[in-house]
C-alpha positions in Angstrom: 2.5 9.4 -19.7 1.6 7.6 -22.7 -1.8 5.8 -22.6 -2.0 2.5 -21.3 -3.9 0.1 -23.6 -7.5 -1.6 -22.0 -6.8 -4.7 -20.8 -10.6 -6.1 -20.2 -8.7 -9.7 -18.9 -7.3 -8.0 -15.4 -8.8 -6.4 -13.1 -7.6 -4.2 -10.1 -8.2 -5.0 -6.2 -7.4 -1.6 -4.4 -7.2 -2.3 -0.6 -7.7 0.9 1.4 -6.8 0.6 5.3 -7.9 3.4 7.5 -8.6 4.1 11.0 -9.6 7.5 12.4 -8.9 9.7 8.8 -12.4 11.3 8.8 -10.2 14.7 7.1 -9.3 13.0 4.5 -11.3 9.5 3.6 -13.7 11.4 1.3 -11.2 12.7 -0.7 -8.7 10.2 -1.0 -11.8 7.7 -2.3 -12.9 10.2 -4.8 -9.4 11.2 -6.1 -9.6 7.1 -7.0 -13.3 7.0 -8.0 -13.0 9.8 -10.7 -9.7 8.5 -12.4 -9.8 6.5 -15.5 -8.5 3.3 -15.4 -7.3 1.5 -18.3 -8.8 -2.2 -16.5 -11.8 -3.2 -14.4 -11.0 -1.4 -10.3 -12.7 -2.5 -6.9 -12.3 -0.4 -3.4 -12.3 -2.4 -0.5 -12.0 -0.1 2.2 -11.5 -1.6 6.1 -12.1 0.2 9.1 -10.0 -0.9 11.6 -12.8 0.2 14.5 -12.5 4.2 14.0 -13.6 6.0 16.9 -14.6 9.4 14.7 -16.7 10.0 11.6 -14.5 7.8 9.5 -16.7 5.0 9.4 -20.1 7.2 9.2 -18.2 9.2 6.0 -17.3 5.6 4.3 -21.2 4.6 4.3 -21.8 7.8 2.7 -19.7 7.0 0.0 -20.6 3.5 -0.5 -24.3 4.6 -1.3 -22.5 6.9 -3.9 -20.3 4.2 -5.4 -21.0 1.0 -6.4 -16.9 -0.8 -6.7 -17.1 0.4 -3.2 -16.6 -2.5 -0.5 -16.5 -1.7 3.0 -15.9 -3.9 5.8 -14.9 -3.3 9.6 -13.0 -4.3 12.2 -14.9 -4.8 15.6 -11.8 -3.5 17.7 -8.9 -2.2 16.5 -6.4 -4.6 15.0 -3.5 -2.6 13.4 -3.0 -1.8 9.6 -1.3 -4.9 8.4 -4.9 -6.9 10.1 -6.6 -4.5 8.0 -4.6 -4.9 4.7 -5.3 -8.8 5.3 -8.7 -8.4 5.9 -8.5 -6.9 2.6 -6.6 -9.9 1.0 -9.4 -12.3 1.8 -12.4 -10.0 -0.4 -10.3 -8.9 -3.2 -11.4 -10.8 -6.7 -8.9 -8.9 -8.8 -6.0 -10.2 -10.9 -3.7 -7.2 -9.4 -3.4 -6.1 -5.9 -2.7 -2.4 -5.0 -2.6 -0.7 -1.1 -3.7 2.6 -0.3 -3.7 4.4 2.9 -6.1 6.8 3.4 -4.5 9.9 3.9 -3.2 12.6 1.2 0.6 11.3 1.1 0.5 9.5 -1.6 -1.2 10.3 -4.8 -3.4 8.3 -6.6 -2.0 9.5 -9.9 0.3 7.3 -9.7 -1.6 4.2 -9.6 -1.7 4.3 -13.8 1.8 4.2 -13.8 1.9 1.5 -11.3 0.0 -0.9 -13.1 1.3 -0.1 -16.7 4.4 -2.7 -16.1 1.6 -5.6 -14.9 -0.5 -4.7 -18.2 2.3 -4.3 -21.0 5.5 -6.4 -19.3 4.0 -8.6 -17.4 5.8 -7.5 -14.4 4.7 -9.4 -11.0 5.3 -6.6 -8.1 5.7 -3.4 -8.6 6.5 -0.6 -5.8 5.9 2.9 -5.6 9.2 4.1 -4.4 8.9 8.1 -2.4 13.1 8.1 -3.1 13.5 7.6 -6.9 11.5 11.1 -7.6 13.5 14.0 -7.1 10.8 16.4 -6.3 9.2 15.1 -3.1 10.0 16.6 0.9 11.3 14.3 3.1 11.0 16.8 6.2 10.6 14.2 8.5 14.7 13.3 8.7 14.0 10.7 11.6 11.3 8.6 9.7 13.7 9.4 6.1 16.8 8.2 7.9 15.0 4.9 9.0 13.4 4.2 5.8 16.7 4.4 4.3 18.5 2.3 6.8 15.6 -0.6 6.2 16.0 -0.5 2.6 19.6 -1.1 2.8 19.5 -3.8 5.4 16.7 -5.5 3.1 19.0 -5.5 0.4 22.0 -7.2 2.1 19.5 -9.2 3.5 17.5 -10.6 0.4 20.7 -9.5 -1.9 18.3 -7.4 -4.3 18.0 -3.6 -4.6 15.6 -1.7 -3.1 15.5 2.1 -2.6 11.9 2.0 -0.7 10.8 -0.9 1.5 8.2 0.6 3.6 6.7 2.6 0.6 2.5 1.9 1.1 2.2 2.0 -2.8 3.1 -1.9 -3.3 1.4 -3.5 -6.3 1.2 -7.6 -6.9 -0.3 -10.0 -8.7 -2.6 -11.6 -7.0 -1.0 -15.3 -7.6 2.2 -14.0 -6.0 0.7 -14.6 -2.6 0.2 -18.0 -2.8 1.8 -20.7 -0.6 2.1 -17.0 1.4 1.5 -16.5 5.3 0.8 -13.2 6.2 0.7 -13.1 10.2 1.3 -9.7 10.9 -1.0 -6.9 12.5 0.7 -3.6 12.6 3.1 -1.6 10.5 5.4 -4.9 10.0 3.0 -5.7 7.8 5.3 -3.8 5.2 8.7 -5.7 5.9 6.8 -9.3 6.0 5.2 -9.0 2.9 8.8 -7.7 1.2 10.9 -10.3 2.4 8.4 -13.1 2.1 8.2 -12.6 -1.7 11.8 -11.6 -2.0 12.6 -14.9 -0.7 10.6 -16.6 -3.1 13.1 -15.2 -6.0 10.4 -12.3 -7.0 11.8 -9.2 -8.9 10.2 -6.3 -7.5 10.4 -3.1 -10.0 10.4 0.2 -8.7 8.8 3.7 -10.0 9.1 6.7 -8.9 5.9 8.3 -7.0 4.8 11.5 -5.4 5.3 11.8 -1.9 4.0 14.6 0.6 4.4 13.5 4.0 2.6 14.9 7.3 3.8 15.1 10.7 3.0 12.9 13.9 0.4 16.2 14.5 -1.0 16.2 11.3 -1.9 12.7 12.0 0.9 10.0 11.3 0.5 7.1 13.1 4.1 5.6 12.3 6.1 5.7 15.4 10.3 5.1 16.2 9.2 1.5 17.9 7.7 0.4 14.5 11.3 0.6 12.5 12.6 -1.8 15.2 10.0 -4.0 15.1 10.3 -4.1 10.9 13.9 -4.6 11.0 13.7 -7.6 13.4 10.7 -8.9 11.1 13.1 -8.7 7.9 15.8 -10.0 9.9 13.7 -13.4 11.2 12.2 -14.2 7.8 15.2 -14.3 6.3 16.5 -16.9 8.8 
């Protein structure tokens, strides 16, 4: 990818939900830490009340980094209370979420925020179904995430191949006048149809997806695509 020119005037908020990913948090956080970025980056990692080493491991790596931010959750709240715990520290000009397992790529991040720096672009999303070389092995959760992304288009009458994507990108000043109520995974459908009814164009690139399995640790379950299509269903009404 060509090199994306420094842009000292923007700065990038990365919000990092996680609850019990004590394989992984380490190296997620320095996959992000060692990259170059063409702008100014903050981590703000929430713990959404862990019950293994996650936390202990995040401490650790806040004394090693200092565009570390860590806050926690008292009991656990869900991921979409976690991204807007997030919401309410972040001092960037561009939003980006994270989760912190290995599915996503951070990689991609550069590419993700090369439309806000050179086009000006509002929202941008990391879509898992543009790329031809990832492994959708999990046909269930595949089937779903296509069935959303269709219903959010007749819905909010724009295209979208990836609703439920993690890797969604904003500018900061796209949120406001915006509610965000929800606490779980419906935290991904409410934040898509909210700015989609405000008339937003959200661009799509193409990421790098490697998904696990419910025993390597995803926490996505059947009862959370129901719950998404009724949420993109009532904020449209």
């Amino acid at each position: 990818m060509k090199r994306i020119k420094e842009n000292p005037n923007e700065k990038l908020s990365l919000i990092i939900p996680v609850y019990n990913e004590e394989k992984t948090i380490e190296t997620i956080i320095k996959k992000i830490v060692l990259q170059k970025y063409p702008i100014p980056k903050e981590i703000i990692i929430v713990d959404d009340c862990s019950q293994d080493n996650t936390l202990k491991k995040c401490n650790e790596l806040v004394k090693q980094y200092s565009d570390i931010t860590l806050i926690k959750h008292d009991k656990n709240l869900g991921k979409g209370a976690a991204v807007r715990t997030g919401l309410e520290q972040v001092t960037g000009t561009i939003i980006g979420i994270q989760d912190a397992d290995l599915e996503y790529n951070p990689k991609d991040h550069l590419k993700l925020i090369k439309p806000f720096i050179e086009n000006n672009n509002d929202i941008v999303y990391g879509s898992r179904f543009l790329g031809k070389n990832n492994n959708h092995k999990l046909t269930l959760f595949y089937l779903g995430n296509k069935f959303l992304s269709l219903i959010t288009r007749w819905l909010y009458h724009q295209k979208i191949t990836d609703m439920e994507t993690c890797y969604k990108f904003f500018r900061k000043n796209t949120l406001n006048n915006i509610t965000l109520t929800s606490k779980g995974f419906d935290i991904e459908p409410e934040i898509t149809s909210k700015l989609l009814k405000k008339g937003y164009f959200i661009k799509e690139i193409s990421i790098l997806y490697k998904p696990r399995t419910i025993s390597e640790g995803k926490k996505i379950k059947v009862k959370d695509g129901f719950i998404a299509l009724w949420t993109l269903i009532k904020n449209r009404i």
